[in-house]
Structures are given as structure tokens and as C-alpha cells.
C-alpha positions as CSV (number, residue, x, y, z in Angstrom):
1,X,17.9,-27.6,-22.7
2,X,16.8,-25.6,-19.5
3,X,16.6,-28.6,-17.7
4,X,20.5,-30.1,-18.8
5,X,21.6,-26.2,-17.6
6,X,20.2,-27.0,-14.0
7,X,21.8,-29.9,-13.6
8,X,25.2,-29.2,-15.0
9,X,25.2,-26.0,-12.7
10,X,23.8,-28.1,-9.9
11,X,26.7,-30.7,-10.1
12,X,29.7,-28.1,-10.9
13,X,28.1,-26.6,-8.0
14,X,27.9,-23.1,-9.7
15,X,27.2,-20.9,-6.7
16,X,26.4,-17.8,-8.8
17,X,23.7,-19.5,-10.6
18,X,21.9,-21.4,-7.5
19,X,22.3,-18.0,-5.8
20,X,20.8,-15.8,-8.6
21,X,18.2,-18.6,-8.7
22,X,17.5,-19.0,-4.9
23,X,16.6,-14.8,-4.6
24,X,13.6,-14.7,-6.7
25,X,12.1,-18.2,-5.9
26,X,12.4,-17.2,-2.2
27,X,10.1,-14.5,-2.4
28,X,6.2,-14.7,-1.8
29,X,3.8,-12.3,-3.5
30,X,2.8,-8.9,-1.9
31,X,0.4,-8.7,-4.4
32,X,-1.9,-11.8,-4.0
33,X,-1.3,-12.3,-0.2
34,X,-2.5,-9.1,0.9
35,X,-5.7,-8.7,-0.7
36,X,-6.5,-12.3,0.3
37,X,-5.8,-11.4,3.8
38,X,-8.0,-7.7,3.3
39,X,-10.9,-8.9,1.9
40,X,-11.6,-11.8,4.5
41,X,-10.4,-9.5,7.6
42,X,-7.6,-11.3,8.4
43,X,-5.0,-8.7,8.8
44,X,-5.2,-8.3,12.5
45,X,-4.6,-12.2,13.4
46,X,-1.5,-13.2,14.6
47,X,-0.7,-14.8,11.3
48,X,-2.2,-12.3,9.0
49,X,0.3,-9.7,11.2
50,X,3.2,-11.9,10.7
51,X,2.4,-12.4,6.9
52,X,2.8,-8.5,6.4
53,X,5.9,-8.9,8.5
54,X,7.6,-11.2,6.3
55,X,6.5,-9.6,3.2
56,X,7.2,-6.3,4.1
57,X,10.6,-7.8,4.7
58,X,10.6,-8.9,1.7
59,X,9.8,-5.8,-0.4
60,X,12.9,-4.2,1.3
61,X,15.0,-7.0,0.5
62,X,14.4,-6.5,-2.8
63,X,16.8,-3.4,-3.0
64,X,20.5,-5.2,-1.6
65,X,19.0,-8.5,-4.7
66,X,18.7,-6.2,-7.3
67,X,22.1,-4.7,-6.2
68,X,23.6,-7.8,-5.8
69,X,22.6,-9.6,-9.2
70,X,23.7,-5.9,-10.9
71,X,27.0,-6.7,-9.0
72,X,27.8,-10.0,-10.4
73,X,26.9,-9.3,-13.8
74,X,28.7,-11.3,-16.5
75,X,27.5,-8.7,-19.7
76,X,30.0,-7.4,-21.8
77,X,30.3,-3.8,-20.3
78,X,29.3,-0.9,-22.9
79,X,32.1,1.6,-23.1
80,X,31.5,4.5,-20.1
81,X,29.1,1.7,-18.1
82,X,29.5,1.3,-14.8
83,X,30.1,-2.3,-13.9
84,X,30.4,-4.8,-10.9
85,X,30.6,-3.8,-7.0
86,X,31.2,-0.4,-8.3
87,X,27.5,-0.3,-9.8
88,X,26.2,-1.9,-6.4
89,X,27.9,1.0,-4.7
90,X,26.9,3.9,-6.7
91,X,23.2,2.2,-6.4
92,X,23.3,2.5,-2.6
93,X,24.9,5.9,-3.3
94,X,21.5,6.6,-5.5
95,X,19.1,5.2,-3.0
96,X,20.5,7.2,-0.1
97,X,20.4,10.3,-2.5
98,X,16.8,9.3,-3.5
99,X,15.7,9.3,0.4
100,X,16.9,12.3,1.4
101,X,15.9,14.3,-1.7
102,X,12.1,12.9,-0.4
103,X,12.9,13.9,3.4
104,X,13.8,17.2,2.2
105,X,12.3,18.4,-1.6
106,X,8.9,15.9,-1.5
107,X,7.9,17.0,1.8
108,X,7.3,20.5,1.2
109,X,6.6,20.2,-1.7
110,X,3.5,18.3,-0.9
111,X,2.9,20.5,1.7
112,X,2.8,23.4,-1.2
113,X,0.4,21.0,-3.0
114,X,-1.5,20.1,-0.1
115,X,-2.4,23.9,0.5
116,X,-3.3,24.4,-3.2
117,X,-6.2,21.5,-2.2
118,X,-6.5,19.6,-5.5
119,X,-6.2,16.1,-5.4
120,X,-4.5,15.5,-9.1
121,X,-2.2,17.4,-8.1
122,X,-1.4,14.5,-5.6
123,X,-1.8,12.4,-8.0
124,X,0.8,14.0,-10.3
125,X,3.4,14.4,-8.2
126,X,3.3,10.9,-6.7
127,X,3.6,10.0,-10.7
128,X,6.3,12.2,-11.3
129,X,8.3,10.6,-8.5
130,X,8.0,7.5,-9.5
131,X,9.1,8.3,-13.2
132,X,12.0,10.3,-11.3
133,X,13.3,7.6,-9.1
134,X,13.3,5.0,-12.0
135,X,14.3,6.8,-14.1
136,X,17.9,7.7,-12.0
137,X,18.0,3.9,-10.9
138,X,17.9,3.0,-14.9
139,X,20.7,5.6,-15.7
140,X,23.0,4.2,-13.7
141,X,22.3,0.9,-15.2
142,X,20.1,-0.8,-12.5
143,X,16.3,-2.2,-12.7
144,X,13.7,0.9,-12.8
145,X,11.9,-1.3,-10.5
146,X,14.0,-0.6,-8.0
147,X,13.7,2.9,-8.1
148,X,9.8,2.2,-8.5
149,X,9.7,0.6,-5.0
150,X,12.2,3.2,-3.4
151,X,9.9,6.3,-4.4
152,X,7.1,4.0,-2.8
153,X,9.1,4.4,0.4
154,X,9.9,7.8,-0.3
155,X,5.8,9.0,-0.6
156,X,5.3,6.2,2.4
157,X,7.6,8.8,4.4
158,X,6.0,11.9,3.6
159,X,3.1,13.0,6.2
160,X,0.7,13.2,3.3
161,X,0.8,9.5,2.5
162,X,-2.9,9.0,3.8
163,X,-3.7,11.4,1.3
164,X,-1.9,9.9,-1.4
165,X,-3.2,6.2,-0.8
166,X,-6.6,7.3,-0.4
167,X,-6.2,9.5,-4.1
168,X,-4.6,6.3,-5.8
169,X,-7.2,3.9,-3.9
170,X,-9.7,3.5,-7.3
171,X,-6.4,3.0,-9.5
172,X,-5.3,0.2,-7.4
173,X,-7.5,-2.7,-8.6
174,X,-6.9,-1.6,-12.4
175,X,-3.1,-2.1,-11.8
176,X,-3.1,-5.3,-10.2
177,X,-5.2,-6.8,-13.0
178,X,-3.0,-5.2,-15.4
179,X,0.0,-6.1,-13.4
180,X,-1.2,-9.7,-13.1
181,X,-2.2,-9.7,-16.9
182,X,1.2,-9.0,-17.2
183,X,2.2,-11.8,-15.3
184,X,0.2,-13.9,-17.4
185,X,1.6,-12.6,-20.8
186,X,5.3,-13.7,-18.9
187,X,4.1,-17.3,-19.2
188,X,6.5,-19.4,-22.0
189,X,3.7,-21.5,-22.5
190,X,5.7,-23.7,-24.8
191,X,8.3,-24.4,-21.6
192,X,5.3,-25.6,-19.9
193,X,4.2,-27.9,-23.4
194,X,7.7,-29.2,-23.7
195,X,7.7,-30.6,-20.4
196,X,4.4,-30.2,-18.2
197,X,5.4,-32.7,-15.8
198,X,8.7,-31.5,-14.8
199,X,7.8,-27.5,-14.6
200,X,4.6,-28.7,-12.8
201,X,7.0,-31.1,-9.9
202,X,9.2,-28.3,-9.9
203,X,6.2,-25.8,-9.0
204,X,4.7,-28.2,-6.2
205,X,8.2,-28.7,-5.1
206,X,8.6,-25.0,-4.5
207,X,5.6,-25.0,-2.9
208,X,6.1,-28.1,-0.7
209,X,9.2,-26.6,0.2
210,X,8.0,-23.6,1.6
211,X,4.9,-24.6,3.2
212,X,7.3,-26.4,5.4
213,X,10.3,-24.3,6.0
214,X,7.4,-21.7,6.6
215,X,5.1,-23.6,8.9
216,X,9.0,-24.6,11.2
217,X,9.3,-20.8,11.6
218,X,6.0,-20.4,12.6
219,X,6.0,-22.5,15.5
220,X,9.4,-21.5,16.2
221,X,8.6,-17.6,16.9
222,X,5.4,-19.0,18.7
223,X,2.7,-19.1,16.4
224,X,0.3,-22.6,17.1
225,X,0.0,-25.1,14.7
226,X,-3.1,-23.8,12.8
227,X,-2.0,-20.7,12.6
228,X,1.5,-21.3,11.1
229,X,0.0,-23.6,8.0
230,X,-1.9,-21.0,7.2
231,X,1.1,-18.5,7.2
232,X,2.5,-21.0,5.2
233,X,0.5,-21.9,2.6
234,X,-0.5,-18.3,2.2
235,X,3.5,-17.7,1.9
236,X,4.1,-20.9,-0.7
237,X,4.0,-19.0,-4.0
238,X,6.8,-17.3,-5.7
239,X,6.9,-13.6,-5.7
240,X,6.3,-11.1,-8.3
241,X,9.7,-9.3,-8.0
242,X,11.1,-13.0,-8.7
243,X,10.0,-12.0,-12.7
244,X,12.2,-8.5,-11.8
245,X,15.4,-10.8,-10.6
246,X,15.4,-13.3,-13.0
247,X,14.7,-11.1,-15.9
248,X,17.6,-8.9,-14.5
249,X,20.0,-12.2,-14.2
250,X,19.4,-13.0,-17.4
251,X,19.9,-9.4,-19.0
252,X,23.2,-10.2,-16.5
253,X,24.4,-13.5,-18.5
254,X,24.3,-15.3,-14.9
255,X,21.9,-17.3,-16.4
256,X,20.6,-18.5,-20.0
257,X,16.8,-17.4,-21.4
258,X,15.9,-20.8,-21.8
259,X,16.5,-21.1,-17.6
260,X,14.6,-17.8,-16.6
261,X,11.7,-18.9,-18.6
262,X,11.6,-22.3,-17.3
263,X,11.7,-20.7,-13.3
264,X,8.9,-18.1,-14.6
265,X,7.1,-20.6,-15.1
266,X,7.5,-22.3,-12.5
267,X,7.0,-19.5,-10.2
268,X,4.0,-18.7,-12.7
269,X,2.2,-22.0,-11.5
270,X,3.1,-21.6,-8.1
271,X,0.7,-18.4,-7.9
272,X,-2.4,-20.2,-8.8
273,X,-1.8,-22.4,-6.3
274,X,-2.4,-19.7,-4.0
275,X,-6.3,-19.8,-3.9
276,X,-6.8,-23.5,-3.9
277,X,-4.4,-24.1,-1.0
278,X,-6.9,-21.1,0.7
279,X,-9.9,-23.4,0.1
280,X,-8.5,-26.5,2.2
281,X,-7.2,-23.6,4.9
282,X,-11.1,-22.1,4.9
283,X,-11.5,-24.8,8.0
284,X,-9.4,-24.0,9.8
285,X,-9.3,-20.0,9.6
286,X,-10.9,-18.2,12.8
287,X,-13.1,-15.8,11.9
288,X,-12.5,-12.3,12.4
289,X,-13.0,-10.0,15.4
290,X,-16.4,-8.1,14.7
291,X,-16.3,-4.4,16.6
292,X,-19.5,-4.0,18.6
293,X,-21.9,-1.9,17.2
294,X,-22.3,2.1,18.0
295,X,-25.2,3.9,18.6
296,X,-26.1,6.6,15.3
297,X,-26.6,9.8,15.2
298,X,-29.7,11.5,16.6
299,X,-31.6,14.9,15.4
300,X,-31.0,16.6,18.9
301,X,-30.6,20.1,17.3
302,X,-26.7,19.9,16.7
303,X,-25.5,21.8,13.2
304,X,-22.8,19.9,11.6
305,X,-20.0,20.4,8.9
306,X,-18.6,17.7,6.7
307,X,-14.9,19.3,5.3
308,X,-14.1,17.4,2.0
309,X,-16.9,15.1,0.3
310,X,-14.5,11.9,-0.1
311,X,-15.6,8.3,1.2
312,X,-15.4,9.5,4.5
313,X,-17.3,12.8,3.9
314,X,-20.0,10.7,1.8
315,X,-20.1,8.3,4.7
316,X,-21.0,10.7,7.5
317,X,-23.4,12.5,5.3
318,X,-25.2,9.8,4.8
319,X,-25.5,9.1,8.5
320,X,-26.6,12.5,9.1
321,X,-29.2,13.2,6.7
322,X,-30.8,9.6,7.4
323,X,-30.9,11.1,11.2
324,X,-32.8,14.4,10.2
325,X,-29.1,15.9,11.6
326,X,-28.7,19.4,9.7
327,X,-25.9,19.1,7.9
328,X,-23.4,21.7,5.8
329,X,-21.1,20.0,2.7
330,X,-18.3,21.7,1.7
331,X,-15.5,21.1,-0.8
332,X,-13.3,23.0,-3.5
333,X,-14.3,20.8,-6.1
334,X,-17.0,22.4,-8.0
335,X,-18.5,19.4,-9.8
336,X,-18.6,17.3,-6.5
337,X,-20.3,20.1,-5.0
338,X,-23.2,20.6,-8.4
339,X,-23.5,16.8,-7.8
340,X,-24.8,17.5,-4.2
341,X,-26.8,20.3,-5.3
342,X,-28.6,18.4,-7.6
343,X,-28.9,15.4,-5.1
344,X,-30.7,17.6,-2.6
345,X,-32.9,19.6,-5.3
346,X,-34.1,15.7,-6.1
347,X,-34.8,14.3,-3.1
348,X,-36.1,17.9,-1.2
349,X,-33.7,17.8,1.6
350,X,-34.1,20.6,3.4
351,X,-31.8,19.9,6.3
352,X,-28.6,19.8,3.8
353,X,-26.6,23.3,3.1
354,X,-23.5,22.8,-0.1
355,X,-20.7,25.3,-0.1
356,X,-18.3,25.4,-3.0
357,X,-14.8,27.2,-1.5
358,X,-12.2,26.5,0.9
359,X,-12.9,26.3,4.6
360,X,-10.9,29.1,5.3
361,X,-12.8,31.4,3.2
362,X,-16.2,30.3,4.8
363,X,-18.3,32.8,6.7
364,X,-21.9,31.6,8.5
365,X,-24.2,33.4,10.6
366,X,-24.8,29.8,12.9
367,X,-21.6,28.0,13.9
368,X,-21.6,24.3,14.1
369,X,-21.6,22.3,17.0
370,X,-19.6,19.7,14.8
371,X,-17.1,20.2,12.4
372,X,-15.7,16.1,10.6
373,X,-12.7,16.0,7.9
374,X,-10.6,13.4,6.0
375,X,-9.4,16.2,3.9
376,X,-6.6,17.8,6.3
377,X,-3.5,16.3,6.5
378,X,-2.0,17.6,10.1
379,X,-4.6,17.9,12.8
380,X,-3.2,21.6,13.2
381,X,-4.2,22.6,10.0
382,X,-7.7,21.3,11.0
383,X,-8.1,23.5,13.9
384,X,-6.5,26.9,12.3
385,X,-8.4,26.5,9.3
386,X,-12.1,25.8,10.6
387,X,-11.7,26.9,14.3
388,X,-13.3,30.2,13.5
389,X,-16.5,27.9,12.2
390,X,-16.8,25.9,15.8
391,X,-18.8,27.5,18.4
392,X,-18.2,27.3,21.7
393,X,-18.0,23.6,23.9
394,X,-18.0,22.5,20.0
395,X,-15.8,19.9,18.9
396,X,-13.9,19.0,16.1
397,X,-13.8,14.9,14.3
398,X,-11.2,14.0,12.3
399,X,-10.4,10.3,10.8
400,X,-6.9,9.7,10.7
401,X,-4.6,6.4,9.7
402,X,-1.9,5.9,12.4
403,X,-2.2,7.4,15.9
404,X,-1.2,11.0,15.3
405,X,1.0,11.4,18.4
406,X,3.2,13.8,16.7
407,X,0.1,15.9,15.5
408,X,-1.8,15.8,18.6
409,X,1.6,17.8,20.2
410,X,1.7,20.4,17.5
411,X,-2.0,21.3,18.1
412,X,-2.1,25.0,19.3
413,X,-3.8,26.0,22.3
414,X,-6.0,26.1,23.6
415,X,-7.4,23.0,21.4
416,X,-6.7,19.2,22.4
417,X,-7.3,15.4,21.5
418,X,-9.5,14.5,24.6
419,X,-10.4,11.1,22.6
420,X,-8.6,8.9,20.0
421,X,-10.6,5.9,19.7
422,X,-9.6,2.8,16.7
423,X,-11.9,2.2,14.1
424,X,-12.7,-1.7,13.0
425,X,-13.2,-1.6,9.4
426,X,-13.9,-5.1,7.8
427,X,-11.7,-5.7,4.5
428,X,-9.2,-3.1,6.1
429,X,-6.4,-3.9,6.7
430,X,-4.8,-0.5,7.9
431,X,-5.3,1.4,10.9
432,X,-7.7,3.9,11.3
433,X,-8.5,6.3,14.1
434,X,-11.2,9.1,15.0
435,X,-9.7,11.7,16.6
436,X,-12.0,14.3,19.2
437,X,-10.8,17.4,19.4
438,X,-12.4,20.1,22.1
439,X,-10.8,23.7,23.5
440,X,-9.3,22.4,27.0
441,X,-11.1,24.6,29.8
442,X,-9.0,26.3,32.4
């Protein structure tokens, strides 16, 4: 049945349906691509940086689809619906409302929640926007997904975003194995049994198609020949926002159940194609760039203080204490805090101090000679908050994501960024910089 559909749409040339059809099976998945290209270190090649480029592309794409499909929608219109270009506009009308709501009611209020210091509470309100934004997008009769992806972009925009990926990190695997057990559940296995050898041609033809168009743009924006057919086979799959279009198409009437289960399945296969195609590439893939090794830490005397025992915080510990380095912990969590009491009670280290409070609060006879955060969010609230800690020709580390070249010119004097040197990490795909930070002498 699915398959007499196609063709009679195909030869009555029914541009609605080959359009509606065409959105979702041109997408490539977010989701698979870039943790393939994280955990092998391959987001800072040339085709692992065009592969975000085109996905990122992508993502935002899906916004004007979802509009577009909501546009042509064939349903019977329930009485006070909105319905047809009018929905698309009032959906751009809701987007635009969404993104300035987060420019200007998000913002401070994660800057409120940033100076309250608890980490659910990041957590919560990232939540909360989310369930917000979806839940305006489904009001006005659009996909919640939508607004899902929109209050993405919305946190993305705040200058607390580091903070909130680094909170929602350890949820991140759970949800993509729900989200691709979800994908799995999608599957209309009896499609597939009723006609395995035309969903699975269909699937490789998807694929064959795409590894070629694909690999032509490649070379075409300069990429070599190795390079773009790995771009393209890691770009061959359908997308997961494809299951988001044609499940809104066919809540649309633009096309019949039996069709969208046949093309979810099709893009379905097309998925698992993803890792064997990455065996025959394994070849041909250049390793990645290893960063030269640093020299550690040495027990010259210095007094350091960790702000915040996160991964970072746990990471330079570690460092310190294996060096003999005398080190201070402190953090307003108090069972993160017990834990490190505990830890040093154990193992007798004498060279580690805990402090349960905020920074601000803190008094010490000794000042440190080196004060290292993850925890602060502007590099100005760094310096205001512990400078009183630093003694003098001290200097202050903090890790930060993206150069912070707004930051660096709202420090107040007499304090300034003398380094900011990029950090290599292996299986990370995002930038990451430590930032020195010293009183300038006169």
C-alpha cells in the first residue's frame, strides 16, 4: 500500500508530498555523528569541523521545516485553531518572542541563580525552560520539539551555558540511549517483514545517494578526496528530527501512516549503517593531533586553592596532592566537602585543608600563591570574590570554554589575563582554555 502511494504521488508529481518527504530524509543525525567524531578526536580535522558545520546547519533548519509542514497542513481545522501560513507566522512570532524573553528574563535570572551557587538549581531552570518553550510552541499548534530545540538555543545564549552543559554532562548518555531506544520502539517492524527488500534498497539508496551528493560538496568547498568520503559516509544516515517531520506530516494529512512508517523505517536502517560504513573509513582516517606533554606540578613551597570540587577541581587536586603541593578544597556543597574529609582522614594527607562555605566568606591566616576555579562563570566574579585570598605576585587559573574576550575586558583593575593558552583534550570536542590572571604592575 505504502509503496502504490509513492508511486502514484511520484507520477502525478505531487510536489507537497515529495517535498514533505524530501525534509526529513535530507537530514543526517546530530546525535550519532557527533559522538562518533568525540570519542575518536576527530572534531578538530577539517572534515570533522565541516561535519559540525553541516549539522549545526541542520538543527537550525529544523525550525523554517517544522514551520513549513505546519503551513501546508491538510487537517480538518478544530474550531479557534490557527491554520496554514498564519500558523507559520505566529510560530516565527513565537520563536522571536521566545529569544528575546531568554536575552532578557533567562539571563538574569541565571545570574540570580548563579549567585545562590547550587547546581540543581541550574539544572531546574534549564528544565523549566525547556517545558516553557514547548509547551508555547504546542499551544499554538506546532511540534513541542521545536520549542525543545529553540530553548536549546536560548540556554546556548546565556553566559552560563558552560555551567549548564557541564551540570547536564552525566544526564547526557542516559538520554541518548533513551532517545535512541526510542528510535528503536519507532521501528514498524511489520513494514520491514512485508517487504524487506524494498525498505532495505530504499535505505541503501538513501545512503548511496548521499554519500555522493556529499562527498561532490566536499571537494567542491576544498576538502581532498579522503577527507570528503569520510564527511560523507559519516553524513549518509537519516536524521533524527526526520521521525519529528514525518510524524508531524502525517498528524498534517500530507501524507498517509502507512508512508511515514515505511520512510521511518527506512531512515531507521539507514542509522545502523552508520558504524559499519565507519569500519571501511578506519583506513583511511588520520589520526588525531596529540598535544605535547606539560611538565607537573612541583612541591616548591606554593599554597594552593581549588574553588569548586567538580571534574576540573578533582582533576587539579589530584595533581597537587600526588606532588606533595599543599593544597586547600573548598565548595558549598556539604556532602562533597564530608567526602573529602573523609578521603584525607583515610589516606593521612596532611598537605590537604577542606572548607565547607562560599569563597567570599573565607578568611585564612596564609594567602595562597594559587587560587584555580571551574565554578565562576565571568572571570570578574573570579577576581572580586577570591582576590582578598591571593597574596601578592599571586595568580589566579581559571578553565574556561571559548576565549573569554568579553570577560577578559570587564576584569577590574588592577587584575589582567597575561596568558590564555588552549587546552587539547582527547574525546573533546569543544574548546577549552586556561586563563592566567596576575595584578598588572605599574
Amino acid at each position: 500500500m505504502a509503496f502504490n502511494n509513492i508511486m502514484i504521488a511520484i507520477k502525478e508529481s505531487d510536489s507537497m508530498f515529495t517535498l514533505v518527504l524530501g525534509l526529513p530524509l535530507a537530514l543526517s543525525s546530530t546525535a550519532q555523528v557527533l559522538p562518533l567524531l568525540q570519542s575518536r578526536g576527530r572534531m578538530k580535522t577539517d572534515y570533522g569541523e565541516k561535519s559540525f558545520s553541516i549539522l549545526l546547519f541542520q538543527d537550525i533548519s529544523i525550525v523554517p521545516m517544522l514551520t513549513i509542514v505546519a503551513a501546508l497542513s491538510r487537517a480538518p481545522a478544530l474550531e479557534g485553531a490557527i491554520e496554514g501560513w498564519t500558523l507559520a507566522l505566529y510560530a516565527v512570532l513565537a520563536i522571536v518572542a521566545l529569544v528575546l524573553a531568554g536575552r532578557y528574563l533567562l539571563s538574569p535570572l541565571l545570574r540570580l541563580v548563579g549567585k545562590i551557587s547550587e547546581r540543581e538549581l541550574f539544572i531546574v531552570t534549564g528544565l523549566f525552560t525547556v517545558c516553557v518553550s514547548a509547551a508555547v510552541m504546542q499551544a499554538i499548534g506546532v511540534s513541542p520539539a521545536l520549542g525543545a530545540f529553540v530553548a536549546g538555543v536560548m540556554l546556548a545564549d546565556s553566559p552560563y551555558r558552560h555551567e549548564l552543559e557541564a551540570d547536564i554532562d552525566p544526564f547526557r548518555s542516559i538520554l541518548l540511549g533513551l532517545f535512541f531506544l526510542a528510535v528503536g520502539m519507532l521501528l514498524d517492524v511489520d513494514v520491514i517483514l512485508a517487504q524487506p527488500l524494498f525498505v532495505a534498497s530504499l535505505a541503501l539508496a538513501l545512503v548511496a545517494v548521499k554519500i555522493t551528493v556529499i562527498f561532490a560538496l566536499g571537494r567542491f568547498f576544498g576538502l581532498k578526496s579522503k577527507q570528503s568520503i569520510i564527511m560523507a559516509m559519516l553524513l549518509s544516515q537519516g536524521g533524527e528530527f526526520g521521525f519529528v517531520l514525518l510524524a508531524q506530516a502525517q498528524n498534517a494529512y500530507l501524507i498517509a501512516p502507512d508512508a511515514a512508517s515505511l520512510f521511518g523505517a527506512i531512515v531507521t536502517l539507514s542509522m545502523a549503517t552508520t558504524p559499519f560504513l565507519m569500519m571501511i573509513t578506519k583506513r583511511i582516517r588520520e589520526e588525531p593531533v596529540v598535544a605535547g606533554e606539560r611538565d607537573g606540578p612541583k612541591a616548591d613551597g606554593a599554597n594552593a586553592l581549588i574553588v569548586g570540587y567538580g571534574r576540573f577541581g578533582q582533576t587539579v587536586a589530584q595533581m597537587l596532592i600526588a606532588a606533595d603541593v599543599k593544597v586547600s578544597m573548598i565548595d558549598t556543597v556539604h556532602k562533597k566537602t564530608a567526602f573529602l574529609n573523609q578521603v584525607k582522614a583515610e589516606l593521612g594527607l596532611s598537605n590537604v585543608t577542606v572548607y565547607t562555605k562560599k569563597v567570599q566568606e573565607l578568611e585564612v591566616k596564609t594567602k595562597f600563591d594559587v587560587i584555580t576555579s571551574r565554578a565562576f562563570a565571568d572571570l570578574s566574579d573570579f577576581v572580586n570574590w577570591s582576590g582578598h585570598l591571593l597574596q601578592e605576585g599571586g595568580q589566579f587559573i581559571a578553565l574556561k570554554g571559548t576565549a573569554p574576550a568579553e570577560e577578559r575586558e570587564r576584569l577590574p583593575a588592577p587584575w589582567k589575563v597575561q596568558k590564555l593558552e588552549p587546552l587539547a583534550v582527547p574525546g573533546l570536542d569543544a574548546e577549552r582554555h586556561l586563563a592566567f590572571i596576575q595584578a598588572e604592575t605599574v
